[in-house]
PyMOL Python script that loads the backbone (N, CA, C, O; Angstrom):
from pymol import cmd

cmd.read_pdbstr("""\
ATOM      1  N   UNK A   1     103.668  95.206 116.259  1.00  0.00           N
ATOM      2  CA  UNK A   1     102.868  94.130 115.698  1.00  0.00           C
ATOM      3  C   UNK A   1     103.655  92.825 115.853  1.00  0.00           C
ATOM      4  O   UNK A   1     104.869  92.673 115.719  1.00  0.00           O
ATOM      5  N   UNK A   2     102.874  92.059 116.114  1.00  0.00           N
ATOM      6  CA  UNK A   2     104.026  90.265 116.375  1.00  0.00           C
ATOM      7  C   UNK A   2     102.963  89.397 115.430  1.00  0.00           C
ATOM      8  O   UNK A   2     101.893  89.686 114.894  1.00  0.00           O
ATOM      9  N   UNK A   3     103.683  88.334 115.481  1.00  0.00           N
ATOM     10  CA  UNK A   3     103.570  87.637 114.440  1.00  0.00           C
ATOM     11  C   UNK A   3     101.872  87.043 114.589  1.00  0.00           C
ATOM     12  O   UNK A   3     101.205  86.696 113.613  1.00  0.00           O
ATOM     13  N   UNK A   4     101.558  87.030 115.499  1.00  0.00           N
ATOM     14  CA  UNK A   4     100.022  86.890 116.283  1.00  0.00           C
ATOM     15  C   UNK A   4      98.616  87.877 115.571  1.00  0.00           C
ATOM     16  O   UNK A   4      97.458  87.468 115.650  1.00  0.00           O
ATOM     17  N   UNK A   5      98.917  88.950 115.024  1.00  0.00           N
ATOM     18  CA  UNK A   5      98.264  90.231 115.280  1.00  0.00           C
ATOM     19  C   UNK A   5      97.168  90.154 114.168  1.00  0.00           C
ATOM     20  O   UNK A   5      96.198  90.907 114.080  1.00  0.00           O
ATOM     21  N   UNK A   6      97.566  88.846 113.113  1.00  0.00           N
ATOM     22  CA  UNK A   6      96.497  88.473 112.042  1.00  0.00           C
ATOM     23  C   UNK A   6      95.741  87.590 112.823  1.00  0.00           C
ATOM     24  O   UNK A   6      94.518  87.727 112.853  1.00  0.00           O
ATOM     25  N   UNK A   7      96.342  86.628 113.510  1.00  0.00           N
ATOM     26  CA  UNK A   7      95.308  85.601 113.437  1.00  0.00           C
ATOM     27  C   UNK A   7      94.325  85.216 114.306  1.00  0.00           C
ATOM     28  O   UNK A   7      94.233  85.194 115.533  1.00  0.00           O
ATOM     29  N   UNK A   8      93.548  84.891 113.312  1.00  0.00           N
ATOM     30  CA  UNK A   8      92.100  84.708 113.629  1.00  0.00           C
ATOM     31  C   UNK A   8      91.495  83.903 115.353  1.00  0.00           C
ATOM     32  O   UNK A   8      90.802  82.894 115.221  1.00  0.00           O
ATOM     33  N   UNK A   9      91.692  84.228 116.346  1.00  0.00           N
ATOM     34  CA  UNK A   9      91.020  83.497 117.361  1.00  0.00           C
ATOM     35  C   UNK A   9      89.922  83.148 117.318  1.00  0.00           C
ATOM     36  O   UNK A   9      88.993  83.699 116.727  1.00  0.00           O
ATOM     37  N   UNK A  10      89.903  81.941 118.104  1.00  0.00           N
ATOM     38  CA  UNK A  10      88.933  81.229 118.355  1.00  0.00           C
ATOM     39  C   UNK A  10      88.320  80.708 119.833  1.00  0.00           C
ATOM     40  O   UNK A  10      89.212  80.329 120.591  1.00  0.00           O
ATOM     41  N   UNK A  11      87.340  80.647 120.224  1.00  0.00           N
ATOM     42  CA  UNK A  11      87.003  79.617 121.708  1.00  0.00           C
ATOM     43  C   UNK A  11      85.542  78.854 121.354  1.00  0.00           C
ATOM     44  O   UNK A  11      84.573  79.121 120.643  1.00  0.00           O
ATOM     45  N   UNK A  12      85.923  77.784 122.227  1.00  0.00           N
ATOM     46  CA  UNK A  12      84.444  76.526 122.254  1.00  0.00           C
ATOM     47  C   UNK A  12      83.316  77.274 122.039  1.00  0.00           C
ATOM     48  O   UNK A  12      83.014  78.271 122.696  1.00  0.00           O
ATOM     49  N   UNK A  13      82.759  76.861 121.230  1.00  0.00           N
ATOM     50  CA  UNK A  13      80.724  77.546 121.053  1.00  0.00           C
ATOM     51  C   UNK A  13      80.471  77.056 122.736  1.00  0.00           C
ATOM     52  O   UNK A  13      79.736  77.809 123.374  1.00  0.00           O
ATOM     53  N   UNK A  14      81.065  75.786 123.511  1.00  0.00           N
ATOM     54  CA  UNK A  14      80.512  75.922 125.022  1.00  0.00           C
ATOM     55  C   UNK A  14      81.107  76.406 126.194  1.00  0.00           C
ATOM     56  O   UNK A  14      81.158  75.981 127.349  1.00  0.00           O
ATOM     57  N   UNK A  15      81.701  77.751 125.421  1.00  0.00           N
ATOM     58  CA  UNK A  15      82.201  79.038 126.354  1.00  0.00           C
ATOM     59  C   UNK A  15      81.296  79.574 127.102  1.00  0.00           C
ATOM     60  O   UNK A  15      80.148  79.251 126.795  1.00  0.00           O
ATOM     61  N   UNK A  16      81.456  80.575 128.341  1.00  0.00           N
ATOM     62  CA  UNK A  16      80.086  80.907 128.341  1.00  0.00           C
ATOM     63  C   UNK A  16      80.757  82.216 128.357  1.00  0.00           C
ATOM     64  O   UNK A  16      81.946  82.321 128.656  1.00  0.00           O
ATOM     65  N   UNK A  17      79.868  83.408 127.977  1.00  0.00           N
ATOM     66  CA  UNK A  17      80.221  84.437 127.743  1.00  0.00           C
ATOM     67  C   UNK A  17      81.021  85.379 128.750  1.00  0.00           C
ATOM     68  O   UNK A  17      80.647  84.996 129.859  1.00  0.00           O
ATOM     69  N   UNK A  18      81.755  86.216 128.891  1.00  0.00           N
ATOM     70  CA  UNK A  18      82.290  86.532 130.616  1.00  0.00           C
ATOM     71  C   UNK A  18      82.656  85.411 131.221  1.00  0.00           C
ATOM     72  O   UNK A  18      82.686  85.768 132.399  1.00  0.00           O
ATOM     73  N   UNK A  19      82.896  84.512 131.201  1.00  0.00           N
ATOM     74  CA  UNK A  19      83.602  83.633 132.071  1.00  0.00           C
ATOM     75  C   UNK A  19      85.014  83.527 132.434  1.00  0.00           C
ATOM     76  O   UNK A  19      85.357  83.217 133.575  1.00  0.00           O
ATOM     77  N   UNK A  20      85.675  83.725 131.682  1.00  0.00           N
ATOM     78  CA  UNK A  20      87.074  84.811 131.484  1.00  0.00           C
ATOM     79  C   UNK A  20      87.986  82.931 131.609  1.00  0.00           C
ATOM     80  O   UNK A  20      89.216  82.932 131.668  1.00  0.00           O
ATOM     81  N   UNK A  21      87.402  81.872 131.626  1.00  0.00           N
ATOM     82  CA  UNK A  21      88.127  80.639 131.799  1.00  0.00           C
ATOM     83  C   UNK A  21      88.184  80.111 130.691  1.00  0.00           C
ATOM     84  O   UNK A  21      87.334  79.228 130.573  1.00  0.00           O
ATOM     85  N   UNK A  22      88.951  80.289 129.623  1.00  0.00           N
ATOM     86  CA  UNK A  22      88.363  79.655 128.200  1.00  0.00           C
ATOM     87  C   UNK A  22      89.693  79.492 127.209  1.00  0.00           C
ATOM     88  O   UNK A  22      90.075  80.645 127.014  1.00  0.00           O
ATOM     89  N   UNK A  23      90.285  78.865 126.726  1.00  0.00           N
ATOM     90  CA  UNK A  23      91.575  78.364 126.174  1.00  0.00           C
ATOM     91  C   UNK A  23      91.077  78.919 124.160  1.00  0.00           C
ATOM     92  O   UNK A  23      90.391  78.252 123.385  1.00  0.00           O
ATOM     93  N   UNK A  24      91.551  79.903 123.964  1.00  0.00           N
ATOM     94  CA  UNK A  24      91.196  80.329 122.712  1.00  0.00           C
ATOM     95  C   UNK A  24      92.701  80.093 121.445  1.00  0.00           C
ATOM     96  O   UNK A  24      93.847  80.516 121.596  1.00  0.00           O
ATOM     97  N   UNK A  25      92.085  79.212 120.151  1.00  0.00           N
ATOM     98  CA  UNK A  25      93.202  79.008 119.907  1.00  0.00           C
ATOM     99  C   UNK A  25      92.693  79.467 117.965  1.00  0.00           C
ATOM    100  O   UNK A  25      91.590  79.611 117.438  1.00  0.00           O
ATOM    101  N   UNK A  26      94.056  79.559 117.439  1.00  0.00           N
ATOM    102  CA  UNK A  26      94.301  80.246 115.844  1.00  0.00           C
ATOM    103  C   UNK A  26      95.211  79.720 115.432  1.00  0.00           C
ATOM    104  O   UNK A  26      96.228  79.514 116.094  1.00  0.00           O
ATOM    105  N   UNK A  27      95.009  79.315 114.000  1.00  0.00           N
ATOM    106  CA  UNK A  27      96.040  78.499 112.912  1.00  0.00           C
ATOM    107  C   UNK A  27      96.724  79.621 112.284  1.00  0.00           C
ATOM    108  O   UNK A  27      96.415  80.530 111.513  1.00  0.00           O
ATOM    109  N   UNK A  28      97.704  79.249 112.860  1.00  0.00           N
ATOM    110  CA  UNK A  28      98.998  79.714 111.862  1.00  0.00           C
ATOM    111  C   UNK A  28      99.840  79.091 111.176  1.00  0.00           C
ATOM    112  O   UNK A  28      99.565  77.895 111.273  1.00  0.00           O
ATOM    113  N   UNK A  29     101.251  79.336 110.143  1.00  0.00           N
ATOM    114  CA  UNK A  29     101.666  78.665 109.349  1.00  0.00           C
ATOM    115  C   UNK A  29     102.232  77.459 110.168  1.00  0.00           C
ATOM    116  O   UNK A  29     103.111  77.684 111.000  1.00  0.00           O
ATOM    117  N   UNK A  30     101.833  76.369 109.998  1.00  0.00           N
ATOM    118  CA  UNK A  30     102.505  75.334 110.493  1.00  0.00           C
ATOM    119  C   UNK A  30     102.012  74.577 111.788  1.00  0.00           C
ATOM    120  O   UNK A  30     102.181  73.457 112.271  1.00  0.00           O
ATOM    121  N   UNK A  31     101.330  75.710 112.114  1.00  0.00           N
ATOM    122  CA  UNK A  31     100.846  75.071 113.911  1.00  0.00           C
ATOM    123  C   UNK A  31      99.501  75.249 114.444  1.00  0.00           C
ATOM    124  O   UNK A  31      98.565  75.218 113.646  1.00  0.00           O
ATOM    125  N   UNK A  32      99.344  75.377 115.314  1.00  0.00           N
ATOM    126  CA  UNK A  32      98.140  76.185 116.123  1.00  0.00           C
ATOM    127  C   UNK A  32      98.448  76.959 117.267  1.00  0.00           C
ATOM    128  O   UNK A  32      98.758  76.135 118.127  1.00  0.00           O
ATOM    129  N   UNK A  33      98.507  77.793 117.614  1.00  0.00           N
ATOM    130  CA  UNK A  33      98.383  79.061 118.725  1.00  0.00           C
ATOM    131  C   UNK A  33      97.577  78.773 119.774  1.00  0.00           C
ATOM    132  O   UNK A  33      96.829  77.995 119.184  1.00  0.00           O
ATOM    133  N   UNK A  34      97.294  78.797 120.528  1.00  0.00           N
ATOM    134  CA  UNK A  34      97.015  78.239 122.213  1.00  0.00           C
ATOM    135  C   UNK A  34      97.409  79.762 122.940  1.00  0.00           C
ATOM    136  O   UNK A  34      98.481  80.368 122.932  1.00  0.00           O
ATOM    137  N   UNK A  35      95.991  80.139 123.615  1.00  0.00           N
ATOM    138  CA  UNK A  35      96.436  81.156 124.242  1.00  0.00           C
ATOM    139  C   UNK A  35      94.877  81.316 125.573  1.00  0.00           C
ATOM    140  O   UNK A  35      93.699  80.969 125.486  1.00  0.00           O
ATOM    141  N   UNK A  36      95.597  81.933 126.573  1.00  0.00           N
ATOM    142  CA  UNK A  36      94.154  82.145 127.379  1.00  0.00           C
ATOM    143  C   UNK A  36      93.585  83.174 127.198  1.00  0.00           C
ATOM    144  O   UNK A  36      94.142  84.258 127.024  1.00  0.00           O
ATOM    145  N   UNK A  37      92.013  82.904 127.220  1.00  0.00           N
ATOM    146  CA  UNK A  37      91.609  84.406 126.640  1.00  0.00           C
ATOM    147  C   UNK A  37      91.560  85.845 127.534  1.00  0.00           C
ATOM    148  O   UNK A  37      91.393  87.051 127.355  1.00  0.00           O
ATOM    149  N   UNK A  38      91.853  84.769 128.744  1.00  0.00           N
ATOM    150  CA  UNK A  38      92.160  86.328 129.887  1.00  0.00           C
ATOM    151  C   UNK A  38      93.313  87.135 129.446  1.00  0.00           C
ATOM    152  O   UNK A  38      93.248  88.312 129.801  1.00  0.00           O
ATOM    153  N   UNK A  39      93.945  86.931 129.029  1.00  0.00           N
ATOM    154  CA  UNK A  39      95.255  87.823 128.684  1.00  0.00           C
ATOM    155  C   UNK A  39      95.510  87.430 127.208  1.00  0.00           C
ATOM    156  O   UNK A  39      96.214  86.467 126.903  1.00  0.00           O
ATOM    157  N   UNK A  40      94.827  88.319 126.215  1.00  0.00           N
ATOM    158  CA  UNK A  40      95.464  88.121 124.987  1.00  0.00           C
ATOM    159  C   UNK A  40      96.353  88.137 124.756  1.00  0.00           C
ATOM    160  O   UNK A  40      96.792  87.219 124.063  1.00  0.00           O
ATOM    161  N   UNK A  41      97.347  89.380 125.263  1.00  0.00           N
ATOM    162  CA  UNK A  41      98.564  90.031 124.747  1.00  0.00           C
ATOM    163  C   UNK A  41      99.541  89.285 125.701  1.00  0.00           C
ATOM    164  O   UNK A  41     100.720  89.639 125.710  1.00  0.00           O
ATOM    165  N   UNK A  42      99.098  88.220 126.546  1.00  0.00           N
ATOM    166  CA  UNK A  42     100.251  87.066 126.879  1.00  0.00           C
ATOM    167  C   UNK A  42     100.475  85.893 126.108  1.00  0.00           C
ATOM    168  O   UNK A  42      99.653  85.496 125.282  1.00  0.00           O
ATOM    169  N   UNK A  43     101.632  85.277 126.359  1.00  0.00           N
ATOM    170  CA  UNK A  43     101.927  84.075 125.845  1.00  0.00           C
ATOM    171  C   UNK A  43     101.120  83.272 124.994  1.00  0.00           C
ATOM    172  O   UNK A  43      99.965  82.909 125.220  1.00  0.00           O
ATOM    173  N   UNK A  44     101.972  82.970 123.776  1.00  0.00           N
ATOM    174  CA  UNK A  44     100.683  81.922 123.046  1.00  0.00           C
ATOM    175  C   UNK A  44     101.814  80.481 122.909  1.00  0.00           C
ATOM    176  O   UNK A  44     102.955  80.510 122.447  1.00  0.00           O
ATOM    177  N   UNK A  45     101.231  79.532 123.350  1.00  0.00           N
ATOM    178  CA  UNK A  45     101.948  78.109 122.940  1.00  0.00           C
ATOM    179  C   UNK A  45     101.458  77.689 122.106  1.00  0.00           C
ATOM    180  O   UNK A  45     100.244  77.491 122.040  1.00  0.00           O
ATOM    181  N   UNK A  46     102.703  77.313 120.793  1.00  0.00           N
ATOM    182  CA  UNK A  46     102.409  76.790 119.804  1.00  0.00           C
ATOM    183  C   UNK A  46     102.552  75.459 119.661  1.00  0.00           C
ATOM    184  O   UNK A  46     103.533  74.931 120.183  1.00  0.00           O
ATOM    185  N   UNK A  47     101.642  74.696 118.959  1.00  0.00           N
ATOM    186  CA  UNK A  47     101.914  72.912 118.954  1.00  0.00           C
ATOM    187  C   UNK A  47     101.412  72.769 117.819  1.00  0.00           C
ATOM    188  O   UNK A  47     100.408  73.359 117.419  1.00  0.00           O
ATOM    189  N   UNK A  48     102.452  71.510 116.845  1.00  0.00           N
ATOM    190  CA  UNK A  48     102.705  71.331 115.829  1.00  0.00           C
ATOM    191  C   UNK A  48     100.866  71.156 115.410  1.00  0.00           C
ATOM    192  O   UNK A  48      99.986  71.342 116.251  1.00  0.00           O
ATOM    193  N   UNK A  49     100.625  70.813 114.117  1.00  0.00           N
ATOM    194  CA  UNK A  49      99.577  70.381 113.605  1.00  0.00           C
ATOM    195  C   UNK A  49      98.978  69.200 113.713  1.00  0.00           C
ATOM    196  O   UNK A  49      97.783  68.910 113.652  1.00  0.00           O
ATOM    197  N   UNK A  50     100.090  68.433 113.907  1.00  0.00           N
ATOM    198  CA  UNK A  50      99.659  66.985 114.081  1.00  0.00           C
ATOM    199  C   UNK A  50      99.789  66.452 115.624  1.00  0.00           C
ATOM    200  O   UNK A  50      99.369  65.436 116.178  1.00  0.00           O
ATOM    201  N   UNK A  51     100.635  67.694 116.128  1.00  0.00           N
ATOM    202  CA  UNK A  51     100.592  67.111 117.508  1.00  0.00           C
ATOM    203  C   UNK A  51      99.305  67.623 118.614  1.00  0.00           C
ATOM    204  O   UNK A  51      99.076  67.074 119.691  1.00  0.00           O
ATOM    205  N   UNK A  52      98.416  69.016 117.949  1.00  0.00           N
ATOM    206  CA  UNK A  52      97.355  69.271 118.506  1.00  0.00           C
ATOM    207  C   UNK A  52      95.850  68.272 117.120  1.00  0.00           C
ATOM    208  O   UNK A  52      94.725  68.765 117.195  1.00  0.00           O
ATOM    209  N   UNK A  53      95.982  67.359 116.346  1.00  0.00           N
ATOM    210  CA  UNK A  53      94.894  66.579 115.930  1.00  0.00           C
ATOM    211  C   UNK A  53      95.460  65.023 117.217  1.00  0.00           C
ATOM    212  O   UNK A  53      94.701  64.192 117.716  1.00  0.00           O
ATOM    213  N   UNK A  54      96.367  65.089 117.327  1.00  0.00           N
ATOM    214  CA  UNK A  54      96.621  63.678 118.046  1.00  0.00           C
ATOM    215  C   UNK A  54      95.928  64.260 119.512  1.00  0.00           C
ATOM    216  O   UNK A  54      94.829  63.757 119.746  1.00  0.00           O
ATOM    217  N   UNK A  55      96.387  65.179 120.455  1.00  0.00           N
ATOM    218  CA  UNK A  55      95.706  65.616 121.205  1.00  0.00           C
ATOM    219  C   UNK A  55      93.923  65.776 121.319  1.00  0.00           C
ATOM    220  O   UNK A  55      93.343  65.523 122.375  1.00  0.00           O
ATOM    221  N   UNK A  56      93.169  66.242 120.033  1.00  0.00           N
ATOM    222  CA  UNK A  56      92.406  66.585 120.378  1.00  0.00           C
ATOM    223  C   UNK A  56      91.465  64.759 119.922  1.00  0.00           C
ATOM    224  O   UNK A  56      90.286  64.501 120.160  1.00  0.00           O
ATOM    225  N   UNK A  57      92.040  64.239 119.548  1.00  0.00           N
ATOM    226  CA  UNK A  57      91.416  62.807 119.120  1.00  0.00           C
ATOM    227  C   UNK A  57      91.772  61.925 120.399  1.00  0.00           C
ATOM    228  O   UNK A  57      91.124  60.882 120.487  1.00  0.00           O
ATOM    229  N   UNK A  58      92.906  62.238 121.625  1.00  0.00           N
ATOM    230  CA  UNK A  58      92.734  61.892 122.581  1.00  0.00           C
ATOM    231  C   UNK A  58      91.825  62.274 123.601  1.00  0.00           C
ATOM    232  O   UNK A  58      91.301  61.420 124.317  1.00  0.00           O
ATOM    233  N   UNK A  59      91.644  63.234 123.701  1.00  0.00           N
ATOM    234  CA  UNK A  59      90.152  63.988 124.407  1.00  0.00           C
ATOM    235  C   UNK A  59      89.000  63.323 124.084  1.00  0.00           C
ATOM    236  O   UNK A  59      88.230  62.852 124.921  1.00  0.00           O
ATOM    237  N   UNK A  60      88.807  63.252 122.501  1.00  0.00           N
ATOM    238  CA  UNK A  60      87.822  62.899 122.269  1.00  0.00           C
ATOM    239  C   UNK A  60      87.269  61.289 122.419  1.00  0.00           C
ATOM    240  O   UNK A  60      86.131  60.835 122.308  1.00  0.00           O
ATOM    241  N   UNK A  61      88.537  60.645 122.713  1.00  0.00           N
ATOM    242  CA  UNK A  61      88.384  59.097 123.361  1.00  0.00           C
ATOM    243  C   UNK A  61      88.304  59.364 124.812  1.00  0.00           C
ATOM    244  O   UNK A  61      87.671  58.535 125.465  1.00  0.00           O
ATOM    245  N   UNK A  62      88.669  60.065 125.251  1.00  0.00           N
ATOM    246  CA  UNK A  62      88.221  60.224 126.465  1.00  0.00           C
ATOM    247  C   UNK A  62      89.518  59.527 127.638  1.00  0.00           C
ATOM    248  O   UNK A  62      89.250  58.860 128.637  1.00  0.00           O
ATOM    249  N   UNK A  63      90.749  59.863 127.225  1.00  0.00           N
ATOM    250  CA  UNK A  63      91.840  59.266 127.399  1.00  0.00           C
ATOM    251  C   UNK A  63      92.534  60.294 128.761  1.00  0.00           C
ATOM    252  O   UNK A  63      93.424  59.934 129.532  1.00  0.00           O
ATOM    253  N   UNK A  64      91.668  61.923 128.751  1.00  0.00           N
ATOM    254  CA  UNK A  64      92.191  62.552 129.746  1.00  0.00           C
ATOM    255  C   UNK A  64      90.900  62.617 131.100  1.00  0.00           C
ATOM    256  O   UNK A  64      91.132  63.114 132.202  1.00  0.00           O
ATOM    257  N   UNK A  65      89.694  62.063 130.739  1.00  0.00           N
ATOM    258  CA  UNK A  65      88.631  62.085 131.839  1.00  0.00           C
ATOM    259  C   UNK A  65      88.969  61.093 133.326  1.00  0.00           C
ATOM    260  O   UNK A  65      89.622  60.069 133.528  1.00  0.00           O
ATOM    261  N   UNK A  66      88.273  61.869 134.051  1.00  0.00           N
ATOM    262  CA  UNK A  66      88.963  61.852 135.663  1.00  0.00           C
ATOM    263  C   UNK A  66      87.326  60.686 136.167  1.00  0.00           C
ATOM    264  O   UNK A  66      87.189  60.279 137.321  1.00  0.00           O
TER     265      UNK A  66
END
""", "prot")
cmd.dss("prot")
cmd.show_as("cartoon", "prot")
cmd.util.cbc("prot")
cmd.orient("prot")
């Protein structure tokens, strides 16, 4: 069991089902968990709390669009 094995995953409601391309992520003490959902039982990157709300409020300005 690793420290992972509680927590709760998550992916975008605009996943599409089987698509196997989808960045699924879970709060844990202190951070958030980042993991791909193709391989659960690989790697999860963790980023602080405030450093994935600063991230996701940059997305949402639209600061990473091509």
């Amino acid at each position: 069991m690793n420290e992972f094995s509680n927590a709760r995953w998550r992916k975008s409601s605009h996943s599409h089902a089987g698509s196997g391309d989808c960045v699924e992520v879970a709060p844990v003490p202190g951070s958030v968990g980042m993991r791909d959902s193709k391989d659960p039982s690989g790697p999860v990157l963790l980023v602080a709390r405030t450093g994935m709300s600063a991230l996701l409020a940059d997305i949402r300005a639209g600061r990473y669009d091509r």
